[in-house]
N, C-alpha and C positions, 0 to 999 in steps of 0.2 A: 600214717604220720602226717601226710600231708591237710587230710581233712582235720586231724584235731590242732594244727598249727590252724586252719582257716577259722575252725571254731574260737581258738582262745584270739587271732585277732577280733573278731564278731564282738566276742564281747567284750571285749576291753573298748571296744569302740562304743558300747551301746547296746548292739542290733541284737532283737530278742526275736525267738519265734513262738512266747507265747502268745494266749490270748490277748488282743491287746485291747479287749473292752469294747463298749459303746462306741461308735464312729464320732468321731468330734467334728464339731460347728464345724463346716466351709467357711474359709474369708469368702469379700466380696470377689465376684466372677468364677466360683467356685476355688480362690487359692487355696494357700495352704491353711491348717485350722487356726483358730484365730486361740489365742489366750484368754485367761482368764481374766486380767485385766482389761481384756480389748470387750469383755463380752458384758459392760455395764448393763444396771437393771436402767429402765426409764425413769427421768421425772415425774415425779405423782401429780396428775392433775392438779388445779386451781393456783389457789390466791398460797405465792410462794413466804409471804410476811407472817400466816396466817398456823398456829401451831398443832399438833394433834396429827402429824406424818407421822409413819414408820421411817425411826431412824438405821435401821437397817438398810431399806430402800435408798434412803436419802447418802447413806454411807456408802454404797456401792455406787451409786450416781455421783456425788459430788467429790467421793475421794480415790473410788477404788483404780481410775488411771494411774495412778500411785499406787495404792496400799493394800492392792487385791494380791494373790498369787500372783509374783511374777511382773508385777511394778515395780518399778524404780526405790520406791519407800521402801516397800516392804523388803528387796535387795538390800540396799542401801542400812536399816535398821537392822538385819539380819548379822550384818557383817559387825556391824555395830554392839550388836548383845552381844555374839559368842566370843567376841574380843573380850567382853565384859565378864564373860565366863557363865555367861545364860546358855540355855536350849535356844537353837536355830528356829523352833519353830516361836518364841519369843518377838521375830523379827516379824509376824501377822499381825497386823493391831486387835483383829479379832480374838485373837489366844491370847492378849497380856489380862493381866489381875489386878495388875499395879496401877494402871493410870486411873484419875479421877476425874471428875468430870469440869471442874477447876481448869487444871492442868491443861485439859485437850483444849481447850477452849482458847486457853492462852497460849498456845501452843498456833493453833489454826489462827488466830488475828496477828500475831506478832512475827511467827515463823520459824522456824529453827535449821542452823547448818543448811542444808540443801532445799530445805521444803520455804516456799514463799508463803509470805503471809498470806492471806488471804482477806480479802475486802467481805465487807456486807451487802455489793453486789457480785460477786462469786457465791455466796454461801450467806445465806438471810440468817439472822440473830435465830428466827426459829429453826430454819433447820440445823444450825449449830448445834442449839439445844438440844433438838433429838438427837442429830449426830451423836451428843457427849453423855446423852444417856445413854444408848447402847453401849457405847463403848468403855464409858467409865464407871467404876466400882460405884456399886450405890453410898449414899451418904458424903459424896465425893462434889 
């Protein structure tokens, strides 16, 4: 009795003794593993005015402190749709359908509820561009 009382606190808490996969990134000084948000990709070399990046890249650099797994945006958004009566996973900008590439655009210069605008020194017109092609429905 007593082990499967420890059991069902276990997991009502969480603690799993599966597999628990690949070792995830060390923070710095070996802390604890770092998030997905924290583990931006680089900025791409060169001339940042200049267009023809991966807005992929550029969307994990310039916005994923926000919008990656486990930023504040995509939190923040999440809570947001399923109020709205969407899928949680709706709250990724990566997984929506819906935005256009318009929209993100005015969206990032202007700002919305919690997210600040952003200037065209945070975020260069081109890599906006790319930014809102990845991210938004073509024809948008």
């Amino acid at each position: 009795m007593k082990h499967a009382l420890l059991f069902v606190l276990f997991a009502a808490a969480g603690v799993c003794w599966a597999d628990p996969g690949p070792p995830a990134v060390k923070g710095p000084a070996g802390g604890p593993p770092m998030l997905p948000y924290q583990m931006r990709t680089l900025l791409p070399a060169g001339d940042r005015q200049s267009g023809g990046k991966d807005g992929g890249v550029l969307f994990s650099n310039r916005c994923g402190a926000c919008h990656l797994p486990g930023g504040m945006g995509t939190n923040l958004l999440t809570k947001e749709r399923v109020a709205a009566g969407a899928a949680p996973e709706s709250g990724l900008l990566t997984n929506r359908k819906d935005l256009t590439v318009d929209f993100i655009k005015m969206v990032v210069r202007r700002g919305k509820l919690a997210m600040p605008r952003l200037t065209r020194v945070d975020v260069t017109d081109a890599e906006l561009d790319a930014i809102a092609h990845y991210l938004g429905k073509p024809g948008g």
